[in-house]
C-alpha positions in Angstrom: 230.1 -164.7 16.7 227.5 -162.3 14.9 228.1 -160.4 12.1 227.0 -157.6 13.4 229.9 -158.9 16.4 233.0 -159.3 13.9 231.8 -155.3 12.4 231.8 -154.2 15.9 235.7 -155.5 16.6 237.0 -154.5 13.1 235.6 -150.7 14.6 237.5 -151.0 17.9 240.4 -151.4 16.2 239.8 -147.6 14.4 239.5 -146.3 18.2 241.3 -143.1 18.7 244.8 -144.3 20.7 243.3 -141.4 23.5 240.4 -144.1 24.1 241.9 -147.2 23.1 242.9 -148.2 26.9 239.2 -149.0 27.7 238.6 -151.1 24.8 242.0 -153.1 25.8 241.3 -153.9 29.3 238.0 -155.3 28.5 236.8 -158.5 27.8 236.1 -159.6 24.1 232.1 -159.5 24.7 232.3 -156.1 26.6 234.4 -154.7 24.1 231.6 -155.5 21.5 228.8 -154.3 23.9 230.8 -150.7 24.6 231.3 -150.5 20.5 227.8 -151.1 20.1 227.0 -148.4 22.4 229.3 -145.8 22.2 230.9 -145.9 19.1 229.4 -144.3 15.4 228.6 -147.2 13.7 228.0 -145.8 10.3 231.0 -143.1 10.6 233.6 -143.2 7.5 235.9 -141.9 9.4 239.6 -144.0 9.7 239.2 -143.0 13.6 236.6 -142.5 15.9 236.0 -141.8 18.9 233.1 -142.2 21.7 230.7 -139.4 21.2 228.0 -141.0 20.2 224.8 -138.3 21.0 223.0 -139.9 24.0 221.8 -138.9 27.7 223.6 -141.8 28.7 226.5 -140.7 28.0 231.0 -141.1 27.6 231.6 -139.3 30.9 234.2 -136.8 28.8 234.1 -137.2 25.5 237.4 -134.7 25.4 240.0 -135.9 28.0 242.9 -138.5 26.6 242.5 -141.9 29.0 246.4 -140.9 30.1 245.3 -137.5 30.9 242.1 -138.3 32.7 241.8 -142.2 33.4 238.1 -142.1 33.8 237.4 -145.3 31.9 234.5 -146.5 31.1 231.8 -144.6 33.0 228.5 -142.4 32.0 227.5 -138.9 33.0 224.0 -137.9 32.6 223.2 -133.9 32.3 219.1 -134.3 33.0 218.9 -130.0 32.3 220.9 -127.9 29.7 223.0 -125.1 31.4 222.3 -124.1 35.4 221.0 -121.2 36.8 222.8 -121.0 39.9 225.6 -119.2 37.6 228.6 -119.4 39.9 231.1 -117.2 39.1 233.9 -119.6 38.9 232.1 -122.9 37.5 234.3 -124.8 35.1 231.3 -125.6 32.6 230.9 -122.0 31.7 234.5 -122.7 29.5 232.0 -124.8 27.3 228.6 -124.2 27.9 226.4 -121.2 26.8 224.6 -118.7 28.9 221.1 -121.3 28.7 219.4 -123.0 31.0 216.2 -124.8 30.0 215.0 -128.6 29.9 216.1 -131.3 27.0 213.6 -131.8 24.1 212.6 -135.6 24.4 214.5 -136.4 27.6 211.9 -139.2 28.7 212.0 -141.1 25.5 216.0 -140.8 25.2 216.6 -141.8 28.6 214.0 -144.8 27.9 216.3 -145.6 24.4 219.4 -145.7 26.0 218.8 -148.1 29.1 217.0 -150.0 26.1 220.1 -150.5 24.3 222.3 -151.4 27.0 220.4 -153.8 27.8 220.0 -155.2 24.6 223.9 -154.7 24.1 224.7 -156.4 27.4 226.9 -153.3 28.0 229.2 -153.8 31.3 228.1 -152.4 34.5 229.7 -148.9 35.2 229.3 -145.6 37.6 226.9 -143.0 36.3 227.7 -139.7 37.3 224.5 -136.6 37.9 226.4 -134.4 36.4 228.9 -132.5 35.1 228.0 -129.6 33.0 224.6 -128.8 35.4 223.0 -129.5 38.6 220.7 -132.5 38.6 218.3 -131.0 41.3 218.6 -127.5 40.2 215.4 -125.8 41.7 213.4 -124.1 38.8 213.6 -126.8 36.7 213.7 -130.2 38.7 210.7 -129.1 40.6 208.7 -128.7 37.2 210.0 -131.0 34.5 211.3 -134.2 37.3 214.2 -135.3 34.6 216.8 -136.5 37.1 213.9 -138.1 39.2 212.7 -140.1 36.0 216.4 -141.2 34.9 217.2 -142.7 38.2 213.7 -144.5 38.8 214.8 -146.0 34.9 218.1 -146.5 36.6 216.3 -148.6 39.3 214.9 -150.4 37.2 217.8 -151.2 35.1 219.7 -151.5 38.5 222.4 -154.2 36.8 223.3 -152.0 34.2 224.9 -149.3 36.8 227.8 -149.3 39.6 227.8 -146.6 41.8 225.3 -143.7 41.4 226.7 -139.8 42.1 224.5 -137.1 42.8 226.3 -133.6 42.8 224.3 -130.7 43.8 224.1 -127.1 45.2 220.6 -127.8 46.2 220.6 -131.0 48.7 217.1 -129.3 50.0 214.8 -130.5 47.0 215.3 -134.3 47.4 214.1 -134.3 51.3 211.1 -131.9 50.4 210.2 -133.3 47.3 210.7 -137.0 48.5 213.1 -138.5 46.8 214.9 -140.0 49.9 213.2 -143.5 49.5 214.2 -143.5 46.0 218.1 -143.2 46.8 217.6 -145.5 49.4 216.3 -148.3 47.0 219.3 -147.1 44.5 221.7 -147.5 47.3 221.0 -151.1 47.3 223.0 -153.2 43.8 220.3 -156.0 42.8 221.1 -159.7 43.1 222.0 -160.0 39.4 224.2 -157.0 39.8 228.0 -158.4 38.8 229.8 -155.7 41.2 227.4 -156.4 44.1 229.4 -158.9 46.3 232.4 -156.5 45.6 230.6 -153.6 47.3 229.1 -155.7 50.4 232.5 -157.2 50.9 234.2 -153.4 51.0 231.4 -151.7 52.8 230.8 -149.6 49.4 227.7 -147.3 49.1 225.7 -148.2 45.5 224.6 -143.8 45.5 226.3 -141.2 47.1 224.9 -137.6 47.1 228.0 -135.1 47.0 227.0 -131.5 47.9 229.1 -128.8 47.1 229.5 -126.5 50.1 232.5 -124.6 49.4 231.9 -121.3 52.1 230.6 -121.3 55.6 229.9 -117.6 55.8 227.1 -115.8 53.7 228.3 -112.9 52.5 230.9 -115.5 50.7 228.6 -117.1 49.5 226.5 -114.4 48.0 229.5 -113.0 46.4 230.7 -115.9 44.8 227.6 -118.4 44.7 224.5 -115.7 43.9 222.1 -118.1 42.2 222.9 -121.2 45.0 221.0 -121.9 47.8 222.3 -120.7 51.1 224.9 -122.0 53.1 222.3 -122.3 56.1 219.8 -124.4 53.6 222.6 -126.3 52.2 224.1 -127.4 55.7 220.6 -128.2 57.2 219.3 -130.2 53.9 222.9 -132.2 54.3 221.5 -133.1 58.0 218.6 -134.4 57.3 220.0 -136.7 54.0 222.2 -137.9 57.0 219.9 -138.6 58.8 217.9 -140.5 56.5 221.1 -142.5 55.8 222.2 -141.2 52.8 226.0 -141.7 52.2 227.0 -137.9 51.7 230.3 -136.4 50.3 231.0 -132.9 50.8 232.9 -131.0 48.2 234.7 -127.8 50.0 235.4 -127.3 46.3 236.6 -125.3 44.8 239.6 -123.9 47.4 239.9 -119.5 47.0 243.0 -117.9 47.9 243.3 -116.5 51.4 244.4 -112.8 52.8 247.3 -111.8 53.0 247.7 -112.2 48.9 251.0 -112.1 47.9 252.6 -111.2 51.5 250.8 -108.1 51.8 247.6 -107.3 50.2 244.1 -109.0 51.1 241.3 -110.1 48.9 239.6 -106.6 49.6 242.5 -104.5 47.3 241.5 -106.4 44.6 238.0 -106.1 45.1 236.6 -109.7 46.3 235.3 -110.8 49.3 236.8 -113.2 51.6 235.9 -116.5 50.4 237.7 -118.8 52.6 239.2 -118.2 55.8 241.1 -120.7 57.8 238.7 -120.5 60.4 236.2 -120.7 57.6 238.0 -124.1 56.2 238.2 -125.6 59.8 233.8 -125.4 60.2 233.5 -126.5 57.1 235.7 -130.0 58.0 234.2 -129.9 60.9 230.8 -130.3 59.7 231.5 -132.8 57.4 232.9 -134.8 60.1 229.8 -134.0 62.5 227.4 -135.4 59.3 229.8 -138.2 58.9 230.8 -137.4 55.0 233.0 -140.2 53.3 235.4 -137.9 52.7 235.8 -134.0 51.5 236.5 -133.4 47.8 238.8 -130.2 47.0 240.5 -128.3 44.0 241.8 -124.5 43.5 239.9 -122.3 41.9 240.6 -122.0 38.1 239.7 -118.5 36.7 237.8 -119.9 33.7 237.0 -118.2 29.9 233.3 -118.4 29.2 232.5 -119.6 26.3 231.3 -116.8 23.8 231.2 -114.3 26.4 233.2 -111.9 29.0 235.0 -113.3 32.1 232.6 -112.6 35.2 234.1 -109.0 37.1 235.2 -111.2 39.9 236.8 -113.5 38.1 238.7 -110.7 36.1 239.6 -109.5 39.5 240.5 -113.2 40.5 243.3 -113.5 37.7 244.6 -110.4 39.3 245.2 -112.2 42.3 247.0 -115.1 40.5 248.9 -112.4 38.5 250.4 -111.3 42.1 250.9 -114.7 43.6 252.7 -115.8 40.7 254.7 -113.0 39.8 257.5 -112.9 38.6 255.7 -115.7 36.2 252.2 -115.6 35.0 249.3 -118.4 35.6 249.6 -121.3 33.7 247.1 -121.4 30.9 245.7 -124.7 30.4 242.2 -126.2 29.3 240.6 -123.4 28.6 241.6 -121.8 31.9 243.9 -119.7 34.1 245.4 -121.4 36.9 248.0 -121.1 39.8 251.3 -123.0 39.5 251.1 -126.6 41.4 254.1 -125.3 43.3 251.9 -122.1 44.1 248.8 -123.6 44.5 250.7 -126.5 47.5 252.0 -124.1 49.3 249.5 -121.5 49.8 245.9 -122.9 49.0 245.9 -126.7 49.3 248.3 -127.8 52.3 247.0 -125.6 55.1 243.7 -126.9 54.0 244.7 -130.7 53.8 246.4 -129.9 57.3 243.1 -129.2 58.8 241.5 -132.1 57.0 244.3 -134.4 58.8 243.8 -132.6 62.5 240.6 -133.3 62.2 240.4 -136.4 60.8 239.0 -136.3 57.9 239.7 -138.1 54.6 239.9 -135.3 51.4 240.5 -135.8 48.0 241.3 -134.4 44.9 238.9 -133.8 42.8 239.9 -135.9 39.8 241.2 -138.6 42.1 238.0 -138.4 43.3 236.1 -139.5 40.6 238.4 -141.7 39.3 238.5 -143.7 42.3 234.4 -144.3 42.1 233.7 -147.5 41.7 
């Protein structure tokens, strides 16, 4: 054992508790390879934890392991900021009102698949993304950084498990040709340690998950403005079926439904009817007709921007929790307002996961979701 080995293992050991449980399930030469990788190497701090600036990067950098058991997996936010500007998108709780490209993506991208190679870093999942969309028009179309990641991916095809794609804008990979590219990443190379694994359990290598969350326009204007259309979106997820893309659809995240409350609808508070039951049943439907894995699903949390007002229809959303709460208020929690899981049960998720079950279709949770990702 190196020098440089017996440095890396006295720094696990100054690992933040909240991270520790990666480190700990590992084997003695992976733990060394994630320490090298992740870890600040010249930081004099007692504790540290894995925020180490890359592309490449800790999937969250902020959740405890016992909070969120992500383990060791990478996200990789090709664009800073998205213009599609949903009203309700987590990442505005921590990202600022900018969208442009990342100074010196190329040669970062080209540093980091460098050093895990060189570090003989453990294969993992890489997730595209979760603080932007990968394929967002405007700036995939011009600057290619999610294309050039995942043909370094390719080539570095040991390095990485499975390989998630979430977008609001499935169209730009079948126009701009990409399909042959996910094809070849949906196959794990021969030196690949997690490729009998997947044969033997029928697991797809990439998986494009497109979020589709209304099946009538006028919701989607409301709620989606800067997204492509739900006609677009539906007839892109076709032909990425067609090609023999393994697709997940994320109805995600779930609205609250009229009556509100027992008595008022959506329109007293000034909001447009995001999800209907009828609404919920096409969209399960479709998924089923485009054979999707499965359906991914959350409620809507009325998220504080960072640095900036709440969105008009998300004040006029945490009016609508106010009434389906009351007498008790949402539950504040990660930056965000959010129905009771009692609340949320009974009158967002089950009816939904009902129709998910008549129809047969598998849906998870969001977090379970990921987590479950090989």
């Amino acid at each position: 054992m190196t020098t440089t080995d017996l440095d890396c293992l006295e720094l696990v050991k100054r690992v933040h508790p909240d991270f520790r449980a990666v480190w700990e399930r590992a084997a003695l030469q992976d733990q060394i390879a994630l320490a090298r990788y992740f870890l600040p190497k010249r930081s004099a701090k007692e504790v540290v934890e894995p925020t180490r600036p890359k592309v490449i990067k800790w999937y969250c950098p902020f959740a405890a392991q016992h909070v969120f058991p992500s383990g060791h997996r990478y996200c990789i936010n090709s664009y800073v900021g998205c213009a599609h500007n949903c009203a309700y998108c987590y990442a505005n709780g921590y990202t600022l009102d900018r969208v442009c490209p990342k100074e010196g993506f190329e040669k970062l991208v080209d540093k980091d698949v460098s050093d895990l190679e060189e570090f003989e870093v453990p294969a993992a999942p890489v997730h595209l993304s979760n603080s932007t969309d990968a394929l967002q028009e405007g700036l995939e179309s011009r600057y290619r950084h999610t294309r050039y990641a995942l043909e370094r991916m390719l080539d570095h095809r040991r390095r990485f498990t499975t390989i998630t794609i979430l977008t609001k804008n499935p169209g730009l990979p079948v126009r701009d040709g990409y399909l042959n590219l996910f094809k070849e990443l949906n196959v794990l190379t021969l030196d690949n340690p997690k490729r009998k694994v997947f044969e033997r359990e029928g697991l797809p290598a990439l998986q494009v998950e497109v979020s589709l969350a209304f099946w009538r326009e006028p919701a989607r204007i409301f709620y989606d403005p800067g997204a492509p259309s739900v006609e677009d979106r539906k007839a892109a997820v076709v032909a990425l079926a067609g090609a023999r893309i393994p697709i997940v659809l994320r109805i995600d995240p779930l609205f609250p439904r009229s009556p509100v409350a027992g008595h008022k609808s959506l329109a007293d508070f000034g909001l447009e009817e995001a999800q209907t039951l009828d609404d919920l049943r096409g969209l399960v439907a479709f998924a089923k007709q485009v054979g999707a894995r499965h359906v991914v699903y959350s409620p809507v949390k009325i998220i504080q921007p960072r640095r900036r007002k709440m969105t008009d229809a998300m004040v006029r959303m945490k009016q609508v929790y106010r009434a389906m709460s009351y007498p008790e208020k949402p539950v504040w929690r990660g930056g965000s307002f959010r129905l009771s899981k009692d609340i949320a049960d009974r009158d967002i998720v089950l009816p939904f996961l009902r129709i998910c079950e008549e129809a047969g279709v598998k849906a998870k949770f969001c977090m379970t979701n990921l987590v479950e990702t090989p």
